[in-house]
C-alpha positions, -999 to 999 in steps of 0.1 A, spaced: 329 -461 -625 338 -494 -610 361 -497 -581 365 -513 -550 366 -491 -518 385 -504 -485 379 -489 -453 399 -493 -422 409 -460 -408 416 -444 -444 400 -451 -477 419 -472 -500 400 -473 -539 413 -501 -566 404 -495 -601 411 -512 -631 428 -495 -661 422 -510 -695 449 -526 -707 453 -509 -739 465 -482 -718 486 -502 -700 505 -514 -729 508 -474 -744 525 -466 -707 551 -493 -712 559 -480 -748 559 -447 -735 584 -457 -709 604 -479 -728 607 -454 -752 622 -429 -729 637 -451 -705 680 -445 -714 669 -407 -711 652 -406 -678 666 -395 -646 664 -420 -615 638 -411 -585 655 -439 -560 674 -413 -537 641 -396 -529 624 -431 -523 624 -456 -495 624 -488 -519 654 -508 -521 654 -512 -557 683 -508 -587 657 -490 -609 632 -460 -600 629 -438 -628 613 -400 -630 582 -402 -659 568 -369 -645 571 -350 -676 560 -379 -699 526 -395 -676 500 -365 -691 511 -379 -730 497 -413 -720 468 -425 -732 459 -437 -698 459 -403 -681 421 -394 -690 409 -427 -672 437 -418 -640 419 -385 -639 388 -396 -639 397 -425 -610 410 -398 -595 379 -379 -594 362 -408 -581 379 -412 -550 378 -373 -537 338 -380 -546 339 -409 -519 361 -390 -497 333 -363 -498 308 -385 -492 325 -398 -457 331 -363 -450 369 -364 -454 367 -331 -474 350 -302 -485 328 -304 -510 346 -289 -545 349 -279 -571 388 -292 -567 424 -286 -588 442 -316 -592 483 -311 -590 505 -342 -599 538 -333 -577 563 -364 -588 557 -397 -609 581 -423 -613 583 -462 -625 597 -490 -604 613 -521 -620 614 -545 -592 636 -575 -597 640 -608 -580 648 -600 -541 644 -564 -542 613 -548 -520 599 -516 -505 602 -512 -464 571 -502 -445 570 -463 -452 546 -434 -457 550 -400 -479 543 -383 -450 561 -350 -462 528 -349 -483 490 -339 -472 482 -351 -503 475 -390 -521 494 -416 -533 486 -440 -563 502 -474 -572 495 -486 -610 507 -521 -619 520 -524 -654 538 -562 -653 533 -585 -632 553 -617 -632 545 -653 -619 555 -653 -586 570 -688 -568 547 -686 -537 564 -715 -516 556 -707 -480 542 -734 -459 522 -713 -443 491 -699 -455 483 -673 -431 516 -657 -442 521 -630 -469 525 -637 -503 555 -627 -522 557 -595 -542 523 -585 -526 516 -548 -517 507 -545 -477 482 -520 -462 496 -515 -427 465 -503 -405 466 -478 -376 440 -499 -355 447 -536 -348 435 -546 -379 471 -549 -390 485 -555 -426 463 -554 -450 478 -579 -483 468 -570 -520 477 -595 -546 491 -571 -580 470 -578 -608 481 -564 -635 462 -527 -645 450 -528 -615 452 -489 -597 455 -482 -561 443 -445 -545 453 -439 -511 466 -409 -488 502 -405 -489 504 -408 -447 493 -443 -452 519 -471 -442 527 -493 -470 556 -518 -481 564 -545 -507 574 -578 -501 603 -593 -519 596 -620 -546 610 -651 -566 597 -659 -599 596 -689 -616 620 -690 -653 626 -673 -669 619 -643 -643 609 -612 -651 602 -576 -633 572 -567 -613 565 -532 -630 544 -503 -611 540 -468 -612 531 -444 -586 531 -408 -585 521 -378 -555 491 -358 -563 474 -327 -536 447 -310 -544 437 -272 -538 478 -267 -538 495 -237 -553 526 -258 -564 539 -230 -587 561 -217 -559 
């Protein structure tokens, strides 16, 4: 499986999810989208629109490729001796879908109730208005790594079916953005997952 692995202090995996799949998860979600129930009070983003898709993200046609990525990344956390060799029970706690408009943005912040992983998936992406002087500075509506060393922030452009992996304690934040017209919403999804978890309880 191709992926690109990042390693400063924690793993961080990209993968790419075919965009077939990509365009069944917006259906999905568009489909369902009047009926679901909003995720923002349990989130740090400062968006109008974070929506539960917990229930719905296993009907996808996507989900056998996340599993698989999934599967991937506990191999190459094995392999740097970050866990246990398994066998291992995957357990998907909360999923939700972020619609990210002009100005809105997620503050530095970790799910650091969780011992588990985090994902980010991006689902639309659209053209940013980049139109900083400076080009050591971040670029708008891009996804920042924050390291725990003095490597610092770590910036990843979204791309869009492009699928993040990393531990839930890991800082993270998204920049605001401007687009140019007619605008449009920087789509993602991201949901919790633990493995080896009773969650039944």
């Amino acid at each position: 499986m191709k992926s690109t692995t990042h390693v400063f202090g924690r793993i961080l995996k990209k993968y790419k999810i075919p965009l077939n799949e990509i365009k069944d998860l917006n259906k999905k979600y568009e489909q369902a989208k009047s009926k679901l129930e909003s995720y923002g009070s349990r989130l740090a983003g400062r968006l109008d629109s974070e929506l539960q898709f917990t229930q719905i993200l296993e009907s996808t046609k996507s989900f056998s490729t996340i599993t698989k990525c999934i599967n991937d990344y506990i191999n190459s956390s094995e392999s740097f001796y970050l866990l246990p060799k398994g066998p291992h029970h995957l357990n998907i706690l909360s999923c939700w879908i972020n619609d990210m408009k002009e100005g809105e943005y997620n503050p530095p912040h970790t799910h650091h109730d969780l011992s588990g992983w985090s994902t980010v998936l991006y689902l639309k992406v659209p053209e940013f208005v980049n139109d900083t002087k400076d080009p050591h500075k971040f670029k708008d509506g891009n996804i920042g790594f924050i390291s725990s060393n003095a490597l610092g922030t770590t910036w990843m452009e979204p791309k869009l079916g492009d699928f993040y992996i990393f531990e839930a304690k890991h800082q993270h934040c998204v920049m605001p953005f401007k687009t140019k017209p007619p605008g449009g919403i920087r789509r993602s999804m991201s949901f919790n997952f633990v493995i080896n978890e009773d969650t039944s309880s």
